[in-house]
C-alpha positions, -999 to +999 in steps of 0.1 A: -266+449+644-260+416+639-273+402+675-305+423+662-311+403+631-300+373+649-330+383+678-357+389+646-343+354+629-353+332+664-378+352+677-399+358+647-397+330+626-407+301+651-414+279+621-376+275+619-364+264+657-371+232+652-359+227+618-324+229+624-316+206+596-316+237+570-282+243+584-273+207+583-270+199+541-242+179+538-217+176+512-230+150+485-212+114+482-208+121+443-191+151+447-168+131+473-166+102+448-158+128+418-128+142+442-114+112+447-119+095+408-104+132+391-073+131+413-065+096+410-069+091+449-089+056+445-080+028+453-092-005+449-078-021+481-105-025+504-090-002+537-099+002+573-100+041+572-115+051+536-105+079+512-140+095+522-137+093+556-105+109+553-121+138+537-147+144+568-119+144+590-101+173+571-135+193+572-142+179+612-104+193+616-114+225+617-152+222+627-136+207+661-107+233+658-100+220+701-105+186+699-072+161+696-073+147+662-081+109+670-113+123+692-122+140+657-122+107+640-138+088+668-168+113+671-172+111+632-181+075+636-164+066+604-182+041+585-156+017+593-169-013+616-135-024+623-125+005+636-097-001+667-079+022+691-055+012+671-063+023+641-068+057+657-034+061+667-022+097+658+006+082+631-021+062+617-048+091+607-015+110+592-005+076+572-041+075+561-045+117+552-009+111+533-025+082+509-055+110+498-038+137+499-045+175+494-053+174+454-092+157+465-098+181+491-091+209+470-112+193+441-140+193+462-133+224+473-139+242+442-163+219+430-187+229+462-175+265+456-184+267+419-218+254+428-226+274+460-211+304+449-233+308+416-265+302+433-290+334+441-296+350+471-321+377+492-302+411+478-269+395+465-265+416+442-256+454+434-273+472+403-276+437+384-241+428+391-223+401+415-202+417+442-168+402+452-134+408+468-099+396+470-076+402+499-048+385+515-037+367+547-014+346+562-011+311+582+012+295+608+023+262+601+036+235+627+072+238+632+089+213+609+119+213+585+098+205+557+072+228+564+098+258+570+117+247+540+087+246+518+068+276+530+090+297+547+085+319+575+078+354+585+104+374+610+099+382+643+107+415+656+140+413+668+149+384+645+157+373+612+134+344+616+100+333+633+092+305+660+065+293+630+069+286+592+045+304+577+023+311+545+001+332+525-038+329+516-056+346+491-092+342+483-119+353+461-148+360+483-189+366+477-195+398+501-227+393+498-224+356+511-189+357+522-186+320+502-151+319+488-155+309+456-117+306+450-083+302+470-047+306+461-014+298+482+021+306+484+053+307+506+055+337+529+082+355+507+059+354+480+038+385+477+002+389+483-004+403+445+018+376+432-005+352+450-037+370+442-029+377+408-041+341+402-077+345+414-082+371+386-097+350+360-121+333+384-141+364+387-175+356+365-187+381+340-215+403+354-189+416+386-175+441+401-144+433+424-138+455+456-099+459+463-079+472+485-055+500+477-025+472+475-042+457+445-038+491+427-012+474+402-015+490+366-006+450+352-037+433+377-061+461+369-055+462+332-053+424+323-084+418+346-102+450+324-092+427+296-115+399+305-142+416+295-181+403+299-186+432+324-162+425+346-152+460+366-132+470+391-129+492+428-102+501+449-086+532+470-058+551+449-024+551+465-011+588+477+022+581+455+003+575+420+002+607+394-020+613+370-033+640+352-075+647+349-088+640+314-123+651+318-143+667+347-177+645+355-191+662+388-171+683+418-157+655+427-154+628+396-134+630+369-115+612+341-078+604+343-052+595+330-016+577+339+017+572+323+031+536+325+069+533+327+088+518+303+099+492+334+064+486+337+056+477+304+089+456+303+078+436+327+041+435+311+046+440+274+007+439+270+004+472+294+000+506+274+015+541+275-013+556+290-037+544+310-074+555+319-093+554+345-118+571+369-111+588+401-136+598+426-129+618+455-145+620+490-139+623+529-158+613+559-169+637+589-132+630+609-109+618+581-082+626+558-097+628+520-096+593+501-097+587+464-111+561+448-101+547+415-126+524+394-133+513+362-170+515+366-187+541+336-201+572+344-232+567+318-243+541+349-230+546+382-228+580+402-201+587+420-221+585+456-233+549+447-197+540+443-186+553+475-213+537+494-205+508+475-167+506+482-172+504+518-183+467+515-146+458+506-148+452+547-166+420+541-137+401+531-117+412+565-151+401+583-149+368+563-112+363+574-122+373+609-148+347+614-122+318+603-098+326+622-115+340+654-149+321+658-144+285+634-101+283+645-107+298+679-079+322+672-056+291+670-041+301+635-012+276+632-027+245+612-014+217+630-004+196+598+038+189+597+043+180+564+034+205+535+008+183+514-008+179+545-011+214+559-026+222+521-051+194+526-060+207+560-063+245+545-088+236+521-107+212+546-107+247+566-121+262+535-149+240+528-156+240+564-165+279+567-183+276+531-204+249+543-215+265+574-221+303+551-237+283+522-263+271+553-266+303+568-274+320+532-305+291+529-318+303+561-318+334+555-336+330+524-365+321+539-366+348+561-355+373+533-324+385+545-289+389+527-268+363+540-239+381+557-269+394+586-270+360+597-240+351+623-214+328+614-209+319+655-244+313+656-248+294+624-218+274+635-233+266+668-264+252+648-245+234+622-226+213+652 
């Protein structure tokens, strides 16, 4: 389907072959500038590799996911004059990313996120509403002793420890862009709602969020119902939850309710006795039955539009898959050995893939199309 679109995009609209540089925006200088004022990462001694060129290097990182790291900073053609073989060496670029840092790169990060994330797109939204996701994944890390004493790592079968340390990602993600508007990390032995629990408050009013049946936690559901604005919520019931139906809406659409445990509400003191919610039931020519749990109303959303609607929970996975398939080459293990570093490279990562989807969503703009029909691998290929 894709390749399809992909066929109409080049095919049909000639106008754009030779205007390539709609993929080729870059990020703006103030922006940079802001990153590096806000964290406290200038500094006024006048040096051979600059704070900003640093920055490009963490995004070129993963752009060049292959290349040896001093080939990235020699093809970048810092802005440097002076700029030796020497000054190339591999311990010199990893002084030099040390001095920034991983607090601009994320500032610039979310800065480019907030911006690209609220802008408007060809069918971006659903019934009025902004669509988006949270979901979970993890990392590799280079071997190091302060890399596996800082992040951990995951076991191997067999063994009570891995060959890599390793860590968790969670993002917030557009799945109608796939921009990832926010990020959060944490050691492996943290879990994934721990993790994600801090994305919550990110989501803007106007949204519904797409979940997978992990995320059905009574203390995430009902402080993100708290937020308010018309923020709502989708995800697949767990087999193991009880509840009992409140009110019948269609066949399959009803009204529930469930009762939180005392443990529960110990742990959350803000959680209630009882909890509502709606369930709506279905199954698929060839599947088991599935429930879905939401807190969208039944005065303005059927129960078929939210089934249809649940299935684009998948973008996220997609999302995930084109980073770590087509923009790392399936080479997952950051190649960062000290902590601050690896985080500095993640979010270079980060704005990498946004930059390249915030490109592809401008092109297909003009064409009318959502954003997610244009390929990453191909929009990649452009961008570079």
């Amino acid at each position: 389907m894709l390749s399809d679109e992909l066929a109409y995009f080049f095919d049909e609209c000639g106008d754009l072959k030779d205007k390539v540089d709609i993929f080729n925006a870059q990020l703006p200088k103030e922006w940079v500038s802001e990153a590096l004022n806000a964290t406290g990462s200038v500094t006024v001694r006048r040096r051979k590799m600059p704070a900003e060129d640093i920055i490009r290097l963490t995004i070129g990182m993963s752009l060049m996911r292959q290349e040896p790291i001093q080939e990235i900073a020699a093809r970048l053609s810092f802005q440097s004059k002076q700029i030796d073989n020497q000054l190339l060496a591999r311990s010199s670029i990893s002084n030099a990313r040390q001095r920034v840092g991983s607090a601009p790169v994320e500032w610039l990060f979310n800065r480019s996120a907030d911006k690209w994330s609220a802008q408007s797109h060809c069918d971006d939204k659903w019934n009025e509403l902004n669509l988006f996701s949270i979901d979970g994944t993890t990392f590799r890390t280079e071997d190091s002793e302060e890399n596996r004493e800082h992040f951990g790592s995951a076991p191997s079968k067999g063994e009570l420890v891995s060959s890599f340390p390793a860590f968790r990602l969670a993002c917030l993600m557009n799945v109608r862009s796939h921009i990832i508007s926010r990020a959060a990390i944490g050691p492996f032995k943290t879990g994934e709602l721990t993790v994600a629990s801090q994305l919550l408050d990110n989501v803007p009013p106007k949204s519904v969020l797409l979940l997978d049946r992990l995320y059905h936690s009574a203390e995430l559901l009902h402080h993100f119902e708290k937020l308010g604005e018309e923020r709502y919520w989708v995800t697949r019931l767990k087999s193991t939850i009880k509840y009992r139906k409140i009110k019948k809406y269609g066949e399959n659409d009803f009204l529930v309710e469930r009762d939180l445990s005392s443990h529960a509400r110990k742990k959350s003191p803000s959680l209630p006795r009882k909890w509502q919610m709606r369930v709506v039931r279905y199954q698929l020519d060839g599947y088991e039955p599935q429930e879905i749990a939401t807190s969208l109303p039944i005065e303005h959303y059927s129960a078929a539009q939210i089934i249809e609607l649940y299935h684009e929970r998948w973008e996220i996975e997609l999302g995930y898959r084109e980073i770590k398939t087509t923009l790392l080459k399936n080479a997952i293990t950051l190649r960062s050995k000290k902590p601050d570093l690896v985080i500095q490279e993640l979010y270079g990562m980060l704005l990498a893939y946004n930059l390249i989807r915030h490109e592809a969503a401008l092109a297909a703009d003009v064409v009318k199309l959502r954003p997610t029909r244009i390929s990453f691998k191909t929009a990649m290929r452009v961008v570079l």
